[in-house]
C-alpha positions as CSV (number, residue, x, y, z in Angstrom):
1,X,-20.4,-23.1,-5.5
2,X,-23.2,-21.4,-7.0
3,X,-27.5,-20.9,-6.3
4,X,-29.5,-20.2,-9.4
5,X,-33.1,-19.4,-8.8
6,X,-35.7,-21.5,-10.6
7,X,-36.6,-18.4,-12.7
8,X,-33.5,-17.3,-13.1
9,X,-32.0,-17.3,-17.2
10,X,-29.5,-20.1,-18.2
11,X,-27.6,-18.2,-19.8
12,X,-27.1,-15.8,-17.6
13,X,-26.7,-17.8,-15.0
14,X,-23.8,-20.1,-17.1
15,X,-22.1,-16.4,-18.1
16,X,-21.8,-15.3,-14.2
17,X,-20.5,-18.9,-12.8
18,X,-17.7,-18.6,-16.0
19,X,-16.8,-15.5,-15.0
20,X,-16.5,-16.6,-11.0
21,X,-14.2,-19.4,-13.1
22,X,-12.0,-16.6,-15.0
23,X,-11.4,-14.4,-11.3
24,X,-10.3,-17.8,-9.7
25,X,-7.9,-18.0,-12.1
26,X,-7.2,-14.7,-12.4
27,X,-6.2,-15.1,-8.7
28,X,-3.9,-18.0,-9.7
29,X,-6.4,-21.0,-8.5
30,X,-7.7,-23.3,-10.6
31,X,-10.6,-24.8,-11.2
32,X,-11.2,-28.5,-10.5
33,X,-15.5,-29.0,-10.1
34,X,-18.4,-26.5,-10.1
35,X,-21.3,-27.0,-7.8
36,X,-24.9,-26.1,-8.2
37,X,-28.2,-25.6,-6.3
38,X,-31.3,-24.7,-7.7
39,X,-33.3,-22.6,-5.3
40,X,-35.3,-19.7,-4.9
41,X,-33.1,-17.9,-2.2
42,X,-30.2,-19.0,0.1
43,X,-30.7,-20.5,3.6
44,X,-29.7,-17.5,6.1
45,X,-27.3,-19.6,8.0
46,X,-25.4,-21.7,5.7
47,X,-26.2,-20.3,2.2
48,X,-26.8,-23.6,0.6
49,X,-28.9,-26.6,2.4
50,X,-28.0,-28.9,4.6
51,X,-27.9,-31.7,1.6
52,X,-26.0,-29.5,-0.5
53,X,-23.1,-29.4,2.1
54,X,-23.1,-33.1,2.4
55,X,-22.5,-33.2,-1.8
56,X,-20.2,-30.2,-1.7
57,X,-18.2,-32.5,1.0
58,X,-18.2,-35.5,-1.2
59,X,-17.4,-33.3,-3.7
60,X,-14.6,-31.3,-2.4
61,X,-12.9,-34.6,-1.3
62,X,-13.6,-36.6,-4.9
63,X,-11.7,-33.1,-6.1
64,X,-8.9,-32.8,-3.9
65,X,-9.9,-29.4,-3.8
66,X,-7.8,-27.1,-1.2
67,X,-10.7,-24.2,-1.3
68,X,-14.2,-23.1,-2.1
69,X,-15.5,-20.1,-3.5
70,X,-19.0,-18.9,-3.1
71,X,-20.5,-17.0,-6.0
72,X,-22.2,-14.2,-4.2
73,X,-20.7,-12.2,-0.6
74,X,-21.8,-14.7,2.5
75,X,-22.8,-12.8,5.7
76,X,-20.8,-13.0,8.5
77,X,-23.1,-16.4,10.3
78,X,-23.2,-17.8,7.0
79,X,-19.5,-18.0,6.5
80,X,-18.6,-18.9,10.1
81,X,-21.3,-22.1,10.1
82,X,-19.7,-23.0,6.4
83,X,-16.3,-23.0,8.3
84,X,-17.6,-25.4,10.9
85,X,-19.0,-27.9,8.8
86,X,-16.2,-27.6,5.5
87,X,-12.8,-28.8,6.1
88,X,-11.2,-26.5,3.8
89,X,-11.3,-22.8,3.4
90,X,-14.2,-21.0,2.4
91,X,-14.4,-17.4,0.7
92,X,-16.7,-15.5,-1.4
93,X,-16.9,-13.6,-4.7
94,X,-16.1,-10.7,-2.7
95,X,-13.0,-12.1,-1.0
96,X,-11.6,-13.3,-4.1
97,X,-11.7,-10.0,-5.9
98,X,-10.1,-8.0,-2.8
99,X,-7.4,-10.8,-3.2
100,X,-6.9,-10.4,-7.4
101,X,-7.1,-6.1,-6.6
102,X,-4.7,-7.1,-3.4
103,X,-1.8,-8.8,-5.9
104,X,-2.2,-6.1,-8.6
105,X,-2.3,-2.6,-6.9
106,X,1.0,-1.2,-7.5
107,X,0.7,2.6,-6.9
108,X,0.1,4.2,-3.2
109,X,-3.0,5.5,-3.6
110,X,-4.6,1.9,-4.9
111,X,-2.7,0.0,-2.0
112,X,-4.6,2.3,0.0
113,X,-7.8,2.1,-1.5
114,X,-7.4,-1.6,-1.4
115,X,-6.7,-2.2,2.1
116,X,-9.2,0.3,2.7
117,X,-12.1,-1.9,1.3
118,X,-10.4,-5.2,2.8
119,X,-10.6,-3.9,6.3
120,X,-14.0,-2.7,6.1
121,X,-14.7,-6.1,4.4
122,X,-13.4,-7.7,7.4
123,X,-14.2,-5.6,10.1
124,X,-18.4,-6.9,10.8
125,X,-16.1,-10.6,10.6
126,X,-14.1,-10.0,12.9
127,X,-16.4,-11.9,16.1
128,X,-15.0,-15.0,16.4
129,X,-12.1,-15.1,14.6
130,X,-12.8,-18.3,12.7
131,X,-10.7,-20.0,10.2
132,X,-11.0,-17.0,7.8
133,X,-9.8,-14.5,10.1
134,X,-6.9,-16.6,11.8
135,X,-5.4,-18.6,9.0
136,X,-1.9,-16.7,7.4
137,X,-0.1,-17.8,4.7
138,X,0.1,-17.9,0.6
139,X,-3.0,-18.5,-1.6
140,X,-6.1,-17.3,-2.7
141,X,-8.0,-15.8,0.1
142,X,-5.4,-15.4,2.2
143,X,-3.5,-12.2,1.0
144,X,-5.6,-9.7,2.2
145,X,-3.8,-5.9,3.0
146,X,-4.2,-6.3,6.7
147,X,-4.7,-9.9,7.4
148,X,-1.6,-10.0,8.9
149,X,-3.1,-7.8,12.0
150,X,-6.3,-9.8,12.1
151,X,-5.7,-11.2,15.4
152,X,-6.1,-6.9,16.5
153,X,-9.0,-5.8,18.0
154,X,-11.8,-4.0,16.5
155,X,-10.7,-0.6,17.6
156,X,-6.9,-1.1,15.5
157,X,-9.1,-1.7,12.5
158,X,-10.9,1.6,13.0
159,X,-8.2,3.9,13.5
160,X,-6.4,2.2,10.8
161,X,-9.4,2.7,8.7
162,X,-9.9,6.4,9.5
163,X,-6.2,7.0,9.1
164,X,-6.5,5.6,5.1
165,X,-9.3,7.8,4.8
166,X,-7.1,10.6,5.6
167,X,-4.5,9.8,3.5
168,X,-6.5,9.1,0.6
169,X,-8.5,12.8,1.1
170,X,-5.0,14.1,0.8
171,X,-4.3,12.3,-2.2
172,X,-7.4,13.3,-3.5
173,X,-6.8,17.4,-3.1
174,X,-3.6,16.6,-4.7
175,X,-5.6,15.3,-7.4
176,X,-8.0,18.1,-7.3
177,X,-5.1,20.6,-7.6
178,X,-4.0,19.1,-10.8
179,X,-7.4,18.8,-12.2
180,X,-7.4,22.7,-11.6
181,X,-3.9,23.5,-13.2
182,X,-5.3,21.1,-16.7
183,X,-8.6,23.1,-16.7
184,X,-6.4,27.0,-16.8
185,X,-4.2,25.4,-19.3
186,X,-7.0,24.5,-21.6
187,X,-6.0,20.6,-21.8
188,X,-8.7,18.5,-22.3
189,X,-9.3,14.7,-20.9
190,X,-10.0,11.3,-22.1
191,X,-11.0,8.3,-19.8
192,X,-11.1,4.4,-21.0
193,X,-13.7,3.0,-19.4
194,X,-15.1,-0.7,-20.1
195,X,-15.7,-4.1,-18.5
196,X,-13.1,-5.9,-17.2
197,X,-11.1,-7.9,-20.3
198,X,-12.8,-5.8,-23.0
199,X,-9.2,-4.5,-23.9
200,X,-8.6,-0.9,-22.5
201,X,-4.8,-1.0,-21.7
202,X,-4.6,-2.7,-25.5
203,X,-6.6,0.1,-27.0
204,X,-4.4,2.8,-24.5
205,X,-0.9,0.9,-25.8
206,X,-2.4,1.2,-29.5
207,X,-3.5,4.9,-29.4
208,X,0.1,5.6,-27.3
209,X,2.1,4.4,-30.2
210,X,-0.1,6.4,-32.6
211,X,0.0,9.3,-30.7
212,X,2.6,9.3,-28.0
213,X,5.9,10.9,-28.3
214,X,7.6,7.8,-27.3
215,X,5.4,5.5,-29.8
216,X,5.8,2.9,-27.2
217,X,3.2,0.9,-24.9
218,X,2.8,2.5,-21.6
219,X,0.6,-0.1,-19.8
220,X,0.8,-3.5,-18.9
221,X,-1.8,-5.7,-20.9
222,X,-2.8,-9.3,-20.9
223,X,-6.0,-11.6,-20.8
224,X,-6.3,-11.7,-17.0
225,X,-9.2,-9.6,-15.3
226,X,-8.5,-6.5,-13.8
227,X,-5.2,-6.5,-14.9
228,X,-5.3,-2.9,-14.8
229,X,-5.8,-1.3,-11.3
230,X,-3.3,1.8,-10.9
231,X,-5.0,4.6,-13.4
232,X,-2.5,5.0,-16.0
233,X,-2.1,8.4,-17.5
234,X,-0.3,9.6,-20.8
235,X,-0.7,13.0,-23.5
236,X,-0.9,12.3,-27.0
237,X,-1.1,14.5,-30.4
238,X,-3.6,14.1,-32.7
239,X,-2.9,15.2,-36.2
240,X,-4.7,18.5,-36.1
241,X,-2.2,19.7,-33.3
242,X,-4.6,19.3,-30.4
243,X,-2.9,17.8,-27.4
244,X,-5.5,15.7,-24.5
245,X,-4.6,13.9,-21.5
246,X,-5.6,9.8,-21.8
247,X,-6.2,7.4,-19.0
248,X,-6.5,4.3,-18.3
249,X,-8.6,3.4,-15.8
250,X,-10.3,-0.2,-13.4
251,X,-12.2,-2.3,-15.5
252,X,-15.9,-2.7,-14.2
253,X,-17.6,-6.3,-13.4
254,X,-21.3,-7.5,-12.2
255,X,-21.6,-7.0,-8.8
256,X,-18.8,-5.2,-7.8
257,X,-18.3,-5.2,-4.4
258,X,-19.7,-1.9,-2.6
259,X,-16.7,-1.9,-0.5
260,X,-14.2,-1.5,-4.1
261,X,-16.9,0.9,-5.3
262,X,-16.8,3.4,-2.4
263,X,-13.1,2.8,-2.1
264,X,-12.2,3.8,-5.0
265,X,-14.8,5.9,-5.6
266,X,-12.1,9.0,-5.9
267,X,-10.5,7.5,-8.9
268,X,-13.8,6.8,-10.3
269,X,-15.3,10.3,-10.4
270,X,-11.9,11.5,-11.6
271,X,-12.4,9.1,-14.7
272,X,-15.7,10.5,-15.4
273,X,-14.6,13.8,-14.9
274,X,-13.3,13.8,-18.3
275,X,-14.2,15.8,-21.2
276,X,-14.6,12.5,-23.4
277,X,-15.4,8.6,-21.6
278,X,-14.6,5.9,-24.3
279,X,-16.5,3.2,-23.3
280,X,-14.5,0.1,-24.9
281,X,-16.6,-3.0,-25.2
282,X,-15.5,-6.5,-26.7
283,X,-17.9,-6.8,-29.2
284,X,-16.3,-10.7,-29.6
285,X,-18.1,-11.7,-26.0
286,X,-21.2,-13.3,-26.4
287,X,-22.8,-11.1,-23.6
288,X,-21.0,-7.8,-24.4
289,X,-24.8,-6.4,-24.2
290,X,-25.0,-7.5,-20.8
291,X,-21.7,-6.1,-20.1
292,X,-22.4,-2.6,-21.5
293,X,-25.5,-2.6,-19.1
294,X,-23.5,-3.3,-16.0
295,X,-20.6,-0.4,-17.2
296,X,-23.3,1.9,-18.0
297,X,-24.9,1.7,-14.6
298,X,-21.7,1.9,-12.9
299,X,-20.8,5.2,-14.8
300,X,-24.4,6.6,-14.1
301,X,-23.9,5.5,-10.4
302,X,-20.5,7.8,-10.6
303,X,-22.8,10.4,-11.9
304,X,-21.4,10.5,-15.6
305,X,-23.5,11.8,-18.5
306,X,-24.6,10.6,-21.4
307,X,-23.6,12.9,-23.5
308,X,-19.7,12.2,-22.3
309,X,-19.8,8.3,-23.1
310,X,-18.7,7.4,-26.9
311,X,-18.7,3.5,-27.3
312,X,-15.8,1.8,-28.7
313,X,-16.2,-1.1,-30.4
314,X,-13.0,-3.4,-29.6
315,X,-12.2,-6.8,-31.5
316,X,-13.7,-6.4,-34.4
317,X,-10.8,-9.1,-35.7
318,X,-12.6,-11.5,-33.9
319,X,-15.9,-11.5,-34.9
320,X,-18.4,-11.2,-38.0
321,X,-22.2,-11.7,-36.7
322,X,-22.4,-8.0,-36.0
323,X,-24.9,-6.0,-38.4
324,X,-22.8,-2.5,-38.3
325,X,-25.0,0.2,-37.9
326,X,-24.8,4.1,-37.0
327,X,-21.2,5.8,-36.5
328,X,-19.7,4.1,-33.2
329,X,-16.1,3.8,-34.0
330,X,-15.2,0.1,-34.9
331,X,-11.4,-0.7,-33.8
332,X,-9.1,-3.2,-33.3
333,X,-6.4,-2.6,-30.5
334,X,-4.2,-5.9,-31.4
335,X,-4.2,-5.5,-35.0
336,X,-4.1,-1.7,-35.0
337,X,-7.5,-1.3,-37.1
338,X,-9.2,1.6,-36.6
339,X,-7.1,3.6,-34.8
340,X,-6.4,6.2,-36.9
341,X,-9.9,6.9,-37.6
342,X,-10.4,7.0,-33.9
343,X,-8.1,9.5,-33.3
344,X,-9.7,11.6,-36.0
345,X,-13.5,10.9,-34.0
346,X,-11.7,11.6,-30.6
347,X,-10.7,14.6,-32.3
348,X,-13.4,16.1,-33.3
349,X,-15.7,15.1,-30.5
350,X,-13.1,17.5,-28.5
351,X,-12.9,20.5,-30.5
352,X,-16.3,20.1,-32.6
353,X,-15.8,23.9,-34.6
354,X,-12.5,22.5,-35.4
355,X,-11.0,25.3,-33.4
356,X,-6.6,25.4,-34.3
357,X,-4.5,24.6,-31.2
358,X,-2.9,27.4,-29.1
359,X,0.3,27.8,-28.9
360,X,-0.3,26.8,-25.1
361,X,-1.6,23.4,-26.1
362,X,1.3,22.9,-27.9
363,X,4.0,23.7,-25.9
364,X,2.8,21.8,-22.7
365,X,5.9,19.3,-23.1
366,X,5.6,15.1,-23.0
């Protein structure tokens, strides 16, 4: 269910209800109708109008739907008077993205982070206790870290809150410790960053087996979105003899919710800590110009500069209508092209004089 403004662009508009579509399935839903209303901001108590509901009724039961999804993050009144007059649950764009991060956090620290920004999600939610905040069970919306102590009071939430915050500070001068340790040994960083889907664990597996000393994959990589949560970290070789540390980091997405952001705002500004940010961008995407916009205000949200962020153009296989200009590398993480020669432009980005390795570079182990 989605509101476009009257002077709002189509296409746009058509490219952020898609990808609403690709995190629903993402999530393991699927889609069975989309809804629309055209007006110039949403009613304060019920999002949409009081026709609208009456279609979106119709609709849902026409559908056989089981759930609706609301394409922007619904206030606390708005969700509870959508509860009251839907018969089936109702979450938002926010929701649904807690619950895709919820299912692919893996490591402690993002299990943390991620119940972190559920709980502050939920807490303002939390007077009363509608469907959302009662209901248990499997499915989208409903998998939320820390829905199983939803029936708690406010004050549980809080000290379970502040007691993730801890932890996470701890994991963070851990962090901070090993930064330190890679600075006195001279190694040097790289960080993928990119939207969501624009193939940064491909590009990660492909430069790995170049590079690696197992020449093997190290990350899990498919077509879902924000199949990557758990910052992924490897060293590779070049061919000069220079040795860096590579990550693989969160894809971004429009609108992110704050809560994610500040969350894992740790993990973020250790990304863009890095000497060198690769920016990968799917070049294949109709809106990849769009995309870049939203990654590049992310990364100057973080505080990144400029002159860190190299784009990365990904997929080249796929597509022909681009009019190459200028020297951004051009690469294709499934089919391999490119990679070489983007080792070599990592490379030399890193040690521009073309300085030799040390012997300390080299023997750092795998």
């Amino acid at each position: 269910m989605g509101i476009r403004s009257s002077r709002s662009n189509m296409e746009d508009f058509d490219s952020y209800m898609k990808e609403l579509a690709a995190l629903a399935e993402a999530a393991g839903g699927m889609v069975t109708a989309t809804l629309v209303q055209v007006r110039e901001r949403p009613d304060h108590r019920t999002y949409i109008g009081k026709g609208k509901i009456t279609e979106l009724l119709y609709l849902v039961e026409e559908s056989h739907a089981d759930l609706v999804i609301f394409d922007r993050e619904l206030s606390p009144g708005q969700l509870r008077s959508l509860e009251e007059q839907l018969p089936i649950k109702v979450i938002d764009r926010t929701m649904l993205i807690l619950d895709i991060f919820t299912t692919r956090a893996h490591s402690l620290e993002g299990k943390l982070q991620v119940e972190l920004a559920a709980l502050e999600y939920q807490l303002p939610r939390l007077v009363g206790k509608g469907q959302l905040l009662s209901r248990t069970g499997a499915g989208i919306g409903t998998r939320g870290l820390g829905e199983q102590k939803l029936e708690l009071d406010r004050r549980y939430l809080r000290r379970r809150i502040n007691d993730i915050k801890r932890q996470l500070a701890k994991l963070e001068n851990t962090r901070d410790l090993h930064r330190k340790q890679r600075l006195r040994r001279g190694l040097k960083t790289i960080s993928l960053v990119g939207y969501t889907n624009a193939g940064k664990s491909s590009l990660f597996n492909a430069l790995c087996q170049k590079a690696h000393s197992s020449g093997q994959n190290q990350a899990e990589a498919d077509q879902r979105l924000f199949q990557t949560l758990d910052t992924t970290t490897r060293k590779i070789k070049f061919s000069g003899g220079h040795e860096a540390l590579i990550s693989d980091t969160v894809g971004f997405v429009q609108d992110l919710p704050p809560h994610l952001i500040a969350a894992f705002r740790s993990t973020l500004e250790e990304a863009i800590a890095a000497n060198i940010i690769l920016h990968v961008i799917d070049v294949s995407d109709e809106a990849y110009l769009d995309k870049v916009e939203v990654v590049n205000q992310v990364l100057e949200q973080l505080g990144a500069s400029p002159e860190q962020v190299y784009m990365v153009f990904n997929k080249i296989d796929k597509t022909s209508d681009i009019d190459w200009h200028g020297s951004v590398p051009r690469i294709s993480a499934l089919t391999g092209q490119g990679i070489t020669e983007l080792l070599s432009f990592v490379e030399a980005a890193l040690w521009p004089e073309g300085s030799p390795p040390t012997e300390r570079q080299i023997d750092l182990g795998s």
